[in-house]
N, CA, C and O atoms as a GROMACS GRO file, in nm:
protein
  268
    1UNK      N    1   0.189  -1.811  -1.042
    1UNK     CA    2   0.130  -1.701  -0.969
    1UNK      C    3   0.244  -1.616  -0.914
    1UNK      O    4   0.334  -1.649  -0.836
    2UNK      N    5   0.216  -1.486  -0.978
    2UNK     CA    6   0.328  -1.414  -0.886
    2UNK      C    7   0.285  -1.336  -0.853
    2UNK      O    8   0.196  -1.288  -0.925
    3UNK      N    9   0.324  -1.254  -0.698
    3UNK     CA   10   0.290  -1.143  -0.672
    3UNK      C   11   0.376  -1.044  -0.542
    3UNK      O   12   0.453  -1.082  -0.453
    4UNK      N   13   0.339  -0.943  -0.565
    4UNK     CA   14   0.470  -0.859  -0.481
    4UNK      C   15   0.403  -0.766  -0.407
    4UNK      O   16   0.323  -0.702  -0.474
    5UNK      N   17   0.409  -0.735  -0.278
    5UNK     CA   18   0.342  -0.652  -0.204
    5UNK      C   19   0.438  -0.575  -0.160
    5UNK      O   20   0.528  -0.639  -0.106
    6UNK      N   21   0.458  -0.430  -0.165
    6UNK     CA   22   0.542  -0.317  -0.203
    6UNK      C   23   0.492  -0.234  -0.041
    6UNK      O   24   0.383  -0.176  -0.038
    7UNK      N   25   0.592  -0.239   0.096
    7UNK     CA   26   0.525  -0.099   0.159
    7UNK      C   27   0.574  -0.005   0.163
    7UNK      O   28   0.690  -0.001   0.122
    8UNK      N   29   0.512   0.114   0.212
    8UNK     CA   30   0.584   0.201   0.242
    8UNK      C   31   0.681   0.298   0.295
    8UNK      O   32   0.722   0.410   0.266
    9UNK      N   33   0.701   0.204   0.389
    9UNK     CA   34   0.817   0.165   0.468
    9UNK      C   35   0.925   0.120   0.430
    9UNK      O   36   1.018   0.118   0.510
   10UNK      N   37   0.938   0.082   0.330
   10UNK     CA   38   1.050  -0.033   0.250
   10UNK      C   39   1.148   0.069   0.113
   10UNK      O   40   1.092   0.100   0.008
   11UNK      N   41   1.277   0.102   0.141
   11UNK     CA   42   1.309   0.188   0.011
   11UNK      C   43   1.313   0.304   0.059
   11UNK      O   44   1.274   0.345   0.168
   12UNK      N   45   1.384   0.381  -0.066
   12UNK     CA   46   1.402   0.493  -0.016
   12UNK      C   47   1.303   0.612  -0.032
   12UNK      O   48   1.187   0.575  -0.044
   13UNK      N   49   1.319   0.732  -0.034
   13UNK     CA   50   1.192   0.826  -0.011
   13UNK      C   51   1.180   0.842  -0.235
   13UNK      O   52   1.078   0.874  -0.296
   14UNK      N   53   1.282   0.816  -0.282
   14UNK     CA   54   1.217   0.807  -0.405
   14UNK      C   55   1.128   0.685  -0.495
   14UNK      O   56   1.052   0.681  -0.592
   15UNK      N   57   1.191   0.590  -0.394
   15UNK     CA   58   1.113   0.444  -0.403
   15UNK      C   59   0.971   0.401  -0.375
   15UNK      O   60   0.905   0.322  -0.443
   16UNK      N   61   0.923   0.481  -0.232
   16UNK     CA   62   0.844   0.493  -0.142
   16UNK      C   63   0.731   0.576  -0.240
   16UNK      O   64   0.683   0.677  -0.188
   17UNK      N   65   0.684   0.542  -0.380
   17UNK     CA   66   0.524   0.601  -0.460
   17UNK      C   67   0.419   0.482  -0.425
   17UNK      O   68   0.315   0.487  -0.490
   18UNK      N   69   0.431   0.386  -0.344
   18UNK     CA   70   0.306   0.342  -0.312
   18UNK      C   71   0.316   0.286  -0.169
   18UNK      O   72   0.422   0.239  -0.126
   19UNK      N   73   0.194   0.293  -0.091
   19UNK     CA   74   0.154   0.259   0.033
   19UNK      C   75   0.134   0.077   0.025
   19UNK      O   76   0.170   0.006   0.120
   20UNK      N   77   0.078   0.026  -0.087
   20UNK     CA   78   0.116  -0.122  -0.088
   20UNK      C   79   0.067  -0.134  -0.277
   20UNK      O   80   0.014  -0.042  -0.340
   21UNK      N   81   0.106  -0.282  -0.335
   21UNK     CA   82   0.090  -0.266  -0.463
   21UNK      C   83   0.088  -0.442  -0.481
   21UNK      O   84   0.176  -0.519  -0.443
   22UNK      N   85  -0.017  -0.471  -0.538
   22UNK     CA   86  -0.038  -0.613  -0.623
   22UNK      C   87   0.008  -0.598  -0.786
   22UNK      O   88  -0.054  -0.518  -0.856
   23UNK      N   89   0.069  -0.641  -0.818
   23UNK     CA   90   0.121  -0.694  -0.949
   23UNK      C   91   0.094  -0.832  -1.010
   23UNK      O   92   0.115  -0.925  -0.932
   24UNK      N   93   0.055  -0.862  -1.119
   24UNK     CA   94   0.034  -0.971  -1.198
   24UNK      C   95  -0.020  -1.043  -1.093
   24UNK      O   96   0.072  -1.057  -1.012
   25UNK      N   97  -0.139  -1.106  -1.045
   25UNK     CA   98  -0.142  -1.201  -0.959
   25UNK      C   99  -0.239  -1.260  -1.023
   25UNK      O  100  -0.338  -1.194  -1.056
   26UNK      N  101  -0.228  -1.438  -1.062
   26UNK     CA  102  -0.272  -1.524  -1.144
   26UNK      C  103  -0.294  -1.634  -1.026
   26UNK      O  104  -0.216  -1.676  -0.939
   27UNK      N  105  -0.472  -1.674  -1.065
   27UNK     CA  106  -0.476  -1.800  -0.957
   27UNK      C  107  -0.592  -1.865  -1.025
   27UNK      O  108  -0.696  -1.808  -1.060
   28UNK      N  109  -0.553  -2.021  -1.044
   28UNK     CA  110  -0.624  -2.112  -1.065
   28UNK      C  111  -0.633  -2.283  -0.998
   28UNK      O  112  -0.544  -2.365  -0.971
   29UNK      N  113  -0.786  -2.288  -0.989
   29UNK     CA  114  -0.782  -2.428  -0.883
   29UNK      C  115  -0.812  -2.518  -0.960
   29UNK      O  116  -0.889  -2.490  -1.052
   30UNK      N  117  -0.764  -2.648  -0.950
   30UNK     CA  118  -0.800  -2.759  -1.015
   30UNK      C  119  -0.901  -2.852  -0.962
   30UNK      O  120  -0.891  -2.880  -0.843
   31UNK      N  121  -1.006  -2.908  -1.038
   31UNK     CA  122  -1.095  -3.008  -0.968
   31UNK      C  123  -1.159  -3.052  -1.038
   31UNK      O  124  -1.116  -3.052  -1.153
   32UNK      N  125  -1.247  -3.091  -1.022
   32UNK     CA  126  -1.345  -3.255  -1.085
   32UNK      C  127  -1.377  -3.237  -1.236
   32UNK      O  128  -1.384  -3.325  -1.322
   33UNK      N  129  -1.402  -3.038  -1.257
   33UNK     CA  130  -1.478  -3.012  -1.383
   33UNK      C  131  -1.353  -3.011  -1.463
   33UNK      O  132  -1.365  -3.020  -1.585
   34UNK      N  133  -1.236  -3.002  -1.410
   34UNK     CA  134  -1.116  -2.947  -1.481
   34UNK      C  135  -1.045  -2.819  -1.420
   34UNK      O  136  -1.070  -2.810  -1.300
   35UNK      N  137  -0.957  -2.711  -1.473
   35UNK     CA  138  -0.911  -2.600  -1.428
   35UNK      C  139  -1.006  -2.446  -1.443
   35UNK      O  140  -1.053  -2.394  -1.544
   36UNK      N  141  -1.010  -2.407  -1.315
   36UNK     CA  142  -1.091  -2.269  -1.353
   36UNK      C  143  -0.990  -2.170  -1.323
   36UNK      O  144  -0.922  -2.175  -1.221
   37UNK      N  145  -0.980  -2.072  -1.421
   37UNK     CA  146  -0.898  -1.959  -1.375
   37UNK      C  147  -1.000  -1.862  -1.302
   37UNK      O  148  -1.103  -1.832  -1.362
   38UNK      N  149  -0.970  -1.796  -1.136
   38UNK     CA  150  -1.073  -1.725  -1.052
   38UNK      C  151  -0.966  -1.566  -1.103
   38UNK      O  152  -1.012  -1.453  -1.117
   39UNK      N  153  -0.841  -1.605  -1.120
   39UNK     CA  154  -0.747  -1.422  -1.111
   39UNK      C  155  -0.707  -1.432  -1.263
   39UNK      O  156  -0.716  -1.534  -1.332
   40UNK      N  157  -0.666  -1.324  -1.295
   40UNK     CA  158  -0.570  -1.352  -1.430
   40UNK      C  159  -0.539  -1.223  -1.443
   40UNK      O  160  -0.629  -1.148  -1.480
   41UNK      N  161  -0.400  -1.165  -1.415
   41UNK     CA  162  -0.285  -1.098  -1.434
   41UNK      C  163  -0.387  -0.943  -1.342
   41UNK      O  164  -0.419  -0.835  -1.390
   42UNK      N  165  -0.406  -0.988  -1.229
   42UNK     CA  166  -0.461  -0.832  -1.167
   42UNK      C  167  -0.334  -0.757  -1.094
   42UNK      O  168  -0.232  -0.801  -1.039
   43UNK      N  169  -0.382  -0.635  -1.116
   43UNK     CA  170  -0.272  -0.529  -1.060
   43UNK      C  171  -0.337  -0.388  -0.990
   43UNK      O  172  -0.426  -0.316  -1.035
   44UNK      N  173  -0.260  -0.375  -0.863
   44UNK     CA  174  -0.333  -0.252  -0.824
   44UNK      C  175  -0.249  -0.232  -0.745
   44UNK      O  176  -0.185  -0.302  -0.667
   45UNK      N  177  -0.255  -0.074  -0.782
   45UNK     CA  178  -0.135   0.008  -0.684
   45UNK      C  179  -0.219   0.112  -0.572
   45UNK      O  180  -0.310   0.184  -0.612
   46UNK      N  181  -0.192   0.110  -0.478
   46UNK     CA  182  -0.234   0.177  -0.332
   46UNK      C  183  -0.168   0.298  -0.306
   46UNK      O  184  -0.074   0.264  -0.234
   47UNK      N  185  -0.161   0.456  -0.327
   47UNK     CA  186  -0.109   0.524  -0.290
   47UNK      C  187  -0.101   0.564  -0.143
   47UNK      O  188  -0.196   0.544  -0.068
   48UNK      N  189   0.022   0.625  -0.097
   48UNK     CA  190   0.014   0.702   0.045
   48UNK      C  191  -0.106   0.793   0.089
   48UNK      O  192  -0.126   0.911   0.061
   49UNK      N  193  -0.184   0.704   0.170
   49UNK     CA  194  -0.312   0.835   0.261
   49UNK      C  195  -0.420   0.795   0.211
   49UNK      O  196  -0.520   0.812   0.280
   50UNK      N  197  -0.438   0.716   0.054
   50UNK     CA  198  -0.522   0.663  -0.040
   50UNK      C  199  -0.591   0.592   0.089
   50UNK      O  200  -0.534   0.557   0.193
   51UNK      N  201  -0.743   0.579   0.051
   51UNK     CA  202  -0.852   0.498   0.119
   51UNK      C  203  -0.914   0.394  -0.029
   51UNK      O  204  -0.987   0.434  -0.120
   52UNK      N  205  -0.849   0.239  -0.009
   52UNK     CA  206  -0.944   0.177  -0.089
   52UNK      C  207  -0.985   0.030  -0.034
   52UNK      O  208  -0.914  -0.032   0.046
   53UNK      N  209  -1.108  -0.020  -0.088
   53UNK     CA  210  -1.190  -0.098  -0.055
   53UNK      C  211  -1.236  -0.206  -0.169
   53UNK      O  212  -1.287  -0.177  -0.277
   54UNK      N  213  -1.214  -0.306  -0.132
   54UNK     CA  214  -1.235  -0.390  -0.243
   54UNK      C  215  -1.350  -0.487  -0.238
   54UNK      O  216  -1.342  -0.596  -0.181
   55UNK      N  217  -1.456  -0.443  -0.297
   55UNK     CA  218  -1.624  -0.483  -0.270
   55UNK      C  219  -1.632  -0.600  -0.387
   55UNK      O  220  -1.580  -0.592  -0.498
   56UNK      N  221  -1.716  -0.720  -0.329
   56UNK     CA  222  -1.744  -0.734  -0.477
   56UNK      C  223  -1.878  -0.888  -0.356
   56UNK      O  224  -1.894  -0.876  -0.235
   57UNK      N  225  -1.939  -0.997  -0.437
   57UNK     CA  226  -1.997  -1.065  -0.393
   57UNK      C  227  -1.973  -1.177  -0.278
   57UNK      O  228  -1.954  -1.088  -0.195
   58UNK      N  229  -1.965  -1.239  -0.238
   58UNK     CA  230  -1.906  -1.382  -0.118
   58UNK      C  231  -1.874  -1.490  -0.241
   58UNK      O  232  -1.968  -1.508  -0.318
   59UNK      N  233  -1.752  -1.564  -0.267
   59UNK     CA  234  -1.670  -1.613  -0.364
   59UNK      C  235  -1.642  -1.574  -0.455
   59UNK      O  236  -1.601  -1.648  -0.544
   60UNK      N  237  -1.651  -1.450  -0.467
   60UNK     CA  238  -1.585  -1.381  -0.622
   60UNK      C  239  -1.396  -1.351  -0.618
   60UNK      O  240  -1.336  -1.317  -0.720
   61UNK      N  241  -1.345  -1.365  -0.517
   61UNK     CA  242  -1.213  -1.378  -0.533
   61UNK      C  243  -1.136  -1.241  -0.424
   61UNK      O  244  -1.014  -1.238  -0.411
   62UNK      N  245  -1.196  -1.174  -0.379
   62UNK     CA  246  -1.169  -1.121  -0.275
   62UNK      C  247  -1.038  -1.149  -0.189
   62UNK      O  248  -0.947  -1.069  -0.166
   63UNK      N  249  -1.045  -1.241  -0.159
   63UNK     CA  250  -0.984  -1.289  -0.004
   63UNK      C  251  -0.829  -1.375  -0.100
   63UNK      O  252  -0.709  -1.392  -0.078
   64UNK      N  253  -0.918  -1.405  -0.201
   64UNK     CA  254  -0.752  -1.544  -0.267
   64UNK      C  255  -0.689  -1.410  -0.322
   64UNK      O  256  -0.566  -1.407  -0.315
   65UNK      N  257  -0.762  -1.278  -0.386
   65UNK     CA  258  -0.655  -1.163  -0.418
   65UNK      C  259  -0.541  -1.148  -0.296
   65UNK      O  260  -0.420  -1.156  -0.320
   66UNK      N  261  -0.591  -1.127  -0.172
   66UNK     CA  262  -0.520  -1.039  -0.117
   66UNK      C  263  -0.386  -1.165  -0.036
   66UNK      O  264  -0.274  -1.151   0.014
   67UNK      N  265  -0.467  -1.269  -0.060
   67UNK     CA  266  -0.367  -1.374   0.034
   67UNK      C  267  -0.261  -1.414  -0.079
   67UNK      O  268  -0.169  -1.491  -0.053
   0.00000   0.00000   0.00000
């Protein structure tokens, strides 16, 4: 699992094209049935001033994205 959270604060003013940014982020849990993959290679870039929201059901992967 890798992943890199980019702010905008960080770098210089030509560096500084995103407000925050997920790259490749891969996550899978192991248990009784075997391995489930819940992520596989998500990426999303956040621009400066950008408003986004990440909707989706209660265990669909929400919360293990952002942590």
């Amino acid at each position: 699992m890798a992943t890199t959270l980019a702010k905008a604060a960080e770098g210089t003013a030509a560096e500084r094209t995103h407000a925050a940014r997920i790259e490749h982020v891969s996550k899978s849990f192991s248990g009784p049935a075997g391995t489930q993959l819940v992520l596989d290679d998500v990426s999303l870039d956040v621009a400066p001033g950008e408003f986004v929201t990440i909707l989706g059901a209660s265990g669909c992967g929400k919360s293990t994205l952002l942590n």
